[in-house]
C-alpha positions as CSV (number, residue, x, y, z in Angstrom):
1,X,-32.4,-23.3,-12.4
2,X,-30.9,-21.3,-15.8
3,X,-32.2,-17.9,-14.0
4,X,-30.4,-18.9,-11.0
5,X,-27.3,-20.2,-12.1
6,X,-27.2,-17.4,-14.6
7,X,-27.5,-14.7,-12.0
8,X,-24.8,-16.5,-10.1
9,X,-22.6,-16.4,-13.1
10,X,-23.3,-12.4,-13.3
11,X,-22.3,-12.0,-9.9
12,X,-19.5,-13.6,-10.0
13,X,-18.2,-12.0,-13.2
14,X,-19.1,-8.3,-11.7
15,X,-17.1,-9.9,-8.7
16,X,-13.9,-10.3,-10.6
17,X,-14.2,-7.3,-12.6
18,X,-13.9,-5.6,-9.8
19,X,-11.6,-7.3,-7.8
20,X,-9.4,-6.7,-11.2
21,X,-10.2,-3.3,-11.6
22,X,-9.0,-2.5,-7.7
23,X,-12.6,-0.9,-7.7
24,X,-15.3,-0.9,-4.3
25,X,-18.5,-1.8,-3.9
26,X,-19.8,1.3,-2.5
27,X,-18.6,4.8,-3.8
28,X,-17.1,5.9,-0.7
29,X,-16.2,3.2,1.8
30,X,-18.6,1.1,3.5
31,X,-18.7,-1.4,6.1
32,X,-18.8,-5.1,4.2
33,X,-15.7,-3.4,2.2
34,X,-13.7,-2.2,5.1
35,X,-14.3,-6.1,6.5
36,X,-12.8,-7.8,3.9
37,X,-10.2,-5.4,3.7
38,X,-9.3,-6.2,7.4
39,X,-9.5,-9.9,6.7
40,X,-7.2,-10.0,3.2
41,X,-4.1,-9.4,3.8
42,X,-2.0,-6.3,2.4
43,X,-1.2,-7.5,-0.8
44,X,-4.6,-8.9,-1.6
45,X,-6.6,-5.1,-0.2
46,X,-7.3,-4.1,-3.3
47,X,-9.4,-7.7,-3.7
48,X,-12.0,-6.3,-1.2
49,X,-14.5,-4.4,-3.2
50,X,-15.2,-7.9,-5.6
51,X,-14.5,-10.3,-3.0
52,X,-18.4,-10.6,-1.6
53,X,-20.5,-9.8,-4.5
54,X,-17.8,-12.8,-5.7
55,X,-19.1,-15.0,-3.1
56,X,-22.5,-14.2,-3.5
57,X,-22.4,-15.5,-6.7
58,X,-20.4,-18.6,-6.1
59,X,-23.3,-19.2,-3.3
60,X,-26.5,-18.5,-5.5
61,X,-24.6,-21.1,-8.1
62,X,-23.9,-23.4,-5.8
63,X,-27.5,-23.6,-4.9
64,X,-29.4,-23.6,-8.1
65,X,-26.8,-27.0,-8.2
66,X,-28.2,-28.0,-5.3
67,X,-31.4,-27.5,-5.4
68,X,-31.0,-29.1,-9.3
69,X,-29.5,-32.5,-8.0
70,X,-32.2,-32.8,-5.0
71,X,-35.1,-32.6,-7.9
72,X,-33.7,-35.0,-10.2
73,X,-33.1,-37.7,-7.6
């Protein structure tokens, strides 16, 4: 569970760094970026380049939690 959850953590960090830093995914633009970009609206564009490896990481933590509580039952 610690590798998990600690990769989760790291995702979600490199998420928010770049959702902060206005910076993309991909060096030039790329599909899963130009998706979120089309679903946040104009304020929040700059958002899109974090926003999945941010939900990646949110996932992968909320599954190590999962997967925790279903063992110690």
């Amino acid at each position: 569970m610690k590798v998990e959850f600690g990769i989760g953590v790291a995702g979600v960090l490199i998420g928010l760094v770049l959702m902060g830093t206005g910076q993309r995914m991909c060096r030039t633009t790329c599909w899963i970026d130009n998706v979120f970009k089309m679903l946040l609206p104009a304020a929040y564009e700059s958002w899109a380049g974090g926003l999945p490896i941010l939900l990646m990481g949110v996932g992968i933590i909320g599954h190590a939690l999962y997967k925790h509580s279903r063992k110690s039952r």
